[in-house]
N, C-alpha and C positions, 0 to 999 in steps of 0.2 A: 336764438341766432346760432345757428353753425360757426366750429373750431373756424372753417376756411373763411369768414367772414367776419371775425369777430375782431376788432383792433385790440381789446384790452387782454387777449390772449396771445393774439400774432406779436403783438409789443413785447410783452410780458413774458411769454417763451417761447414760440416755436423761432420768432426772429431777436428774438431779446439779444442773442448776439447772430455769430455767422455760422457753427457750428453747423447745425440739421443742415441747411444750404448746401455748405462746404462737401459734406457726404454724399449730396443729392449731388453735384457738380464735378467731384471726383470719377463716379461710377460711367458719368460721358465724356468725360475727359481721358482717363484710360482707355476704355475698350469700344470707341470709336468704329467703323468698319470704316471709316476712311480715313482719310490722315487730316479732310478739313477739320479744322476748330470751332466750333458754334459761334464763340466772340469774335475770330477774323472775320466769319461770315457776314455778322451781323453788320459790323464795321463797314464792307463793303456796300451795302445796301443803303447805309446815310449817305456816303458822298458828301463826305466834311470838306468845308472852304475854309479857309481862312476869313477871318474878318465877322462871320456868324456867331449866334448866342445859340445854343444850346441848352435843352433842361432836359435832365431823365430825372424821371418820378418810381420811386421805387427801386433804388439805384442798388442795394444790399452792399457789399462791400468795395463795391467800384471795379471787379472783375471784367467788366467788358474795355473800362480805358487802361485797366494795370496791365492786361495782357496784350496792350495794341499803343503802346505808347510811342512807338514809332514811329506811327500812323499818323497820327493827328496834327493835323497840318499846324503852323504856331500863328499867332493870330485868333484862335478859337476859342472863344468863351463858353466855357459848360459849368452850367449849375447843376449837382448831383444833389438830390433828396430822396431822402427816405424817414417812412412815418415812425419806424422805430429808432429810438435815440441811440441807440448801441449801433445799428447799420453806421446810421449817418455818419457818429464817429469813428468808426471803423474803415469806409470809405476816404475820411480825412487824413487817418494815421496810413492807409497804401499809398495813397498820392500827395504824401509831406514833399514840398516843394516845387510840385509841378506847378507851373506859371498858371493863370487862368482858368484854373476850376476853384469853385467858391462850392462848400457844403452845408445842407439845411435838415431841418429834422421837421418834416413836411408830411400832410395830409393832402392827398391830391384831389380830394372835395373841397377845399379851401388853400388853392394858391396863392401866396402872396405876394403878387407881382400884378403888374399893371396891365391892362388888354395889349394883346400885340405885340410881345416884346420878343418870343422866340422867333425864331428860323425855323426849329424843330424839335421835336419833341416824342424822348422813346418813351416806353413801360414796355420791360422786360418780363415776360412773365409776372405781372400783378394783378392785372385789371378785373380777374375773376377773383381777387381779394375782397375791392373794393366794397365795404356794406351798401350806397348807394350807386351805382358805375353809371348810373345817367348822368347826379349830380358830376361825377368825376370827371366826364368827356365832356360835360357844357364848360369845364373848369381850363380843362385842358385846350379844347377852342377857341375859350377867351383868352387864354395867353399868349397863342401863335399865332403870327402876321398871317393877313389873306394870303390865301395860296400856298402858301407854307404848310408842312404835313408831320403828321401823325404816325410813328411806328410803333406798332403793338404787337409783340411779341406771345406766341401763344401755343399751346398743345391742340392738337387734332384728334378725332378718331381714330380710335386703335391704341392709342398712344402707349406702351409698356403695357402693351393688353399682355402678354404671357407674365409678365410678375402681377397682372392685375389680379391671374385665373388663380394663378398659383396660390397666392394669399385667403383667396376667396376661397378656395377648396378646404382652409382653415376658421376663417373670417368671413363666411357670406356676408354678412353686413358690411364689410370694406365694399364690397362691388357698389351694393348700393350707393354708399358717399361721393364713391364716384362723379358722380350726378352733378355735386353743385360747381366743379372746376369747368361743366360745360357750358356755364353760363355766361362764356368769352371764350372760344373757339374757334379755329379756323372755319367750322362750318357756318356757325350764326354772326360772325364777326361782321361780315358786309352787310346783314341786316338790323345790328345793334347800332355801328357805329353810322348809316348814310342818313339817320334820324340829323347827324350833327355834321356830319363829314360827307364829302363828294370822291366821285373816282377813288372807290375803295378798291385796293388789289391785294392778292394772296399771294407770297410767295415762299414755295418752300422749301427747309432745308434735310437734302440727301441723305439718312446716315442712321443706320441700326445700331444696334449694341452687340459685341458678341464678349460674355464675359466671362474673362477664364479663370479667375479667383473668384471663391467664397466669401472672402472678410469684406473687401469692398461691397459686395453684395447685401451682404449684412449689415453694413452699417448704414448702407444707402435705407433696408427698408424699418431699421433703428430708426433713423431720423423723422419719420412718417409719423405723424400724429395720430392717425385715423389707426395706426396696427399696433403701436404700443405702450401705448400710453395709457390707453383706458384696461390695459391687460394684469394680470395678479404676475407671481412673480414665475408660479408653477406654467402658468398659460405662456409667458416669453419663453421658457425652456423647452416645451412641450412643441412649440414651432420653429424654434432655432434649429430642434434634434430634426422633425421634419426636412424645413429649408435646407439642411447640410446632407441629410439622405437624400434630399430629391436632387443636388448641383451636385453631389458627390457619383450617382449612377452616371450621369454623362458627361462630366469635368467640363460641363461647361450650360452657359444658358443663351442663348440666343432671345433677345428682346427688340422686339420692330419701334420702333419711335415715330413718332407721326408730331413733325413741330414745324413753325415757320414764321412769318413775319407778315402784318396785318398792315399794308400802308391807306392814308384817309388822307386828303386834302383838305386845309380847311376852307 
């Protein structure tokens, strides 16, 4: 089984807490081309009511409701799960005393909730986690009321292709791994998901990278499983000194991002 796939690794460490996340989250969060926010964004696209239930699966440390708590209209019930037990409680300790979110330490191949009970229901970047993601979407189906929908958040083509090349020009074998995060994509997303789901739409969000510090950049491709982990200690040196020659010639790196949002009816 592949790191990207594997629960008793993703649990265990690359999500065991929020850390690797946190760095990966950072690097779009500062150097942004535009001043949208990824989580406002996202926000905008549920069109929360009052009086609905709510689930996000895969929730990491609750960054889409911390940063938008204003937002949410009162009256709204959200259950936030996550399969690693460190997310979950992590997500509980951001939103200590927010009224009506409840937290679980959930596998989203096995919900434990009744057919029917959502409104709606996000995954934020997970779904190409998932070991079996059939199982996950017939899971996910059975919990939201008819008509009620499905947002799946996901990377595209292209996606950080110039930190993809860059890496690879050290790491060929990174390109390759590549491969299995496409197995939930904007591009096959409406042919994965209309197996379970109806009126599937793509909608995407605007916004490159242009980034003008090194450290952030480093630690974003620190937290990557696939570049350093399986590496000796001489091999992280030998491409840190790299990485910092190659951001250092032009003070700066320009990275095109290709992401957006996967909605499915059920």
């Amino acid at each position: 089984m592949n790191k990207i796939t594997d629960p008793a690794y993703l649990r265990g460490h690359q999500y065991k807490t929020s850390k690797n996340l946190s760095a990966r989250i950072n690097l779009h969060v500062r150097f942004g081309t535009t001043p949208d926010s990824w989580t406002g964004w996202i926000i905008d696209q549920l069109q929360l009511k009052s009086g609905e239930r709510w689930l996000e699966v895969g929730c990491g440390p609750a960054s889409l409701w911390r940063e938008n708590r204003e937002r949410i209209p009162s009256g709204l019930e959200v259950t936030l799960s996550d399969f690693s037990l460190g997310m979950a409680q992590e997500a509980a300790t951001t939103l200590t005393g927010q009224a009506d979110f409840h937290f679980l330490n959930v596998d989203v191949q096995s919900i434990p909730f009744a057919g029917q009970t959502f409104d709606g229901v996000i995954a934020n970047h997970m779904l190409y986690h998932v070991p079996n993601l059939q199982r996950g979407l017939q899971e996910i189906r059975r919990v939201l009321k008819p008509g009620r929908r499905l947002f799946a958040a996901t990377n595209g083509a292209g996606h950080m292709q110039e930190l993809t090349d860059l890496i690879g020009e050290v790491f060929p074998e990174y390109v390759q791994g590549q491969a299995v995060l496409r197995t939930f994509s904007l591009e096959n997303a409406p042919r994965v998901l209309s197996r379970y789901f109806r009126d599937v739409e793509i909608r995407r969000f605007q916004q490159d990278l242009m980034v003008t510090e090194f450290e952030p950049l480093r630690d974003y491709i620190s937290s990557m499983w696939d570049v350093v982990e399986q590496r000796d200690a001489d091999e992280i040196e030998a491409f840190e000194a790299y990485l910092k020659r190659t951001f250092d010639a032009q003070g700066h790196m320009h990275i095109s991002k290709s992401q957006g949002v996967v909605i499915a009816r059920r």
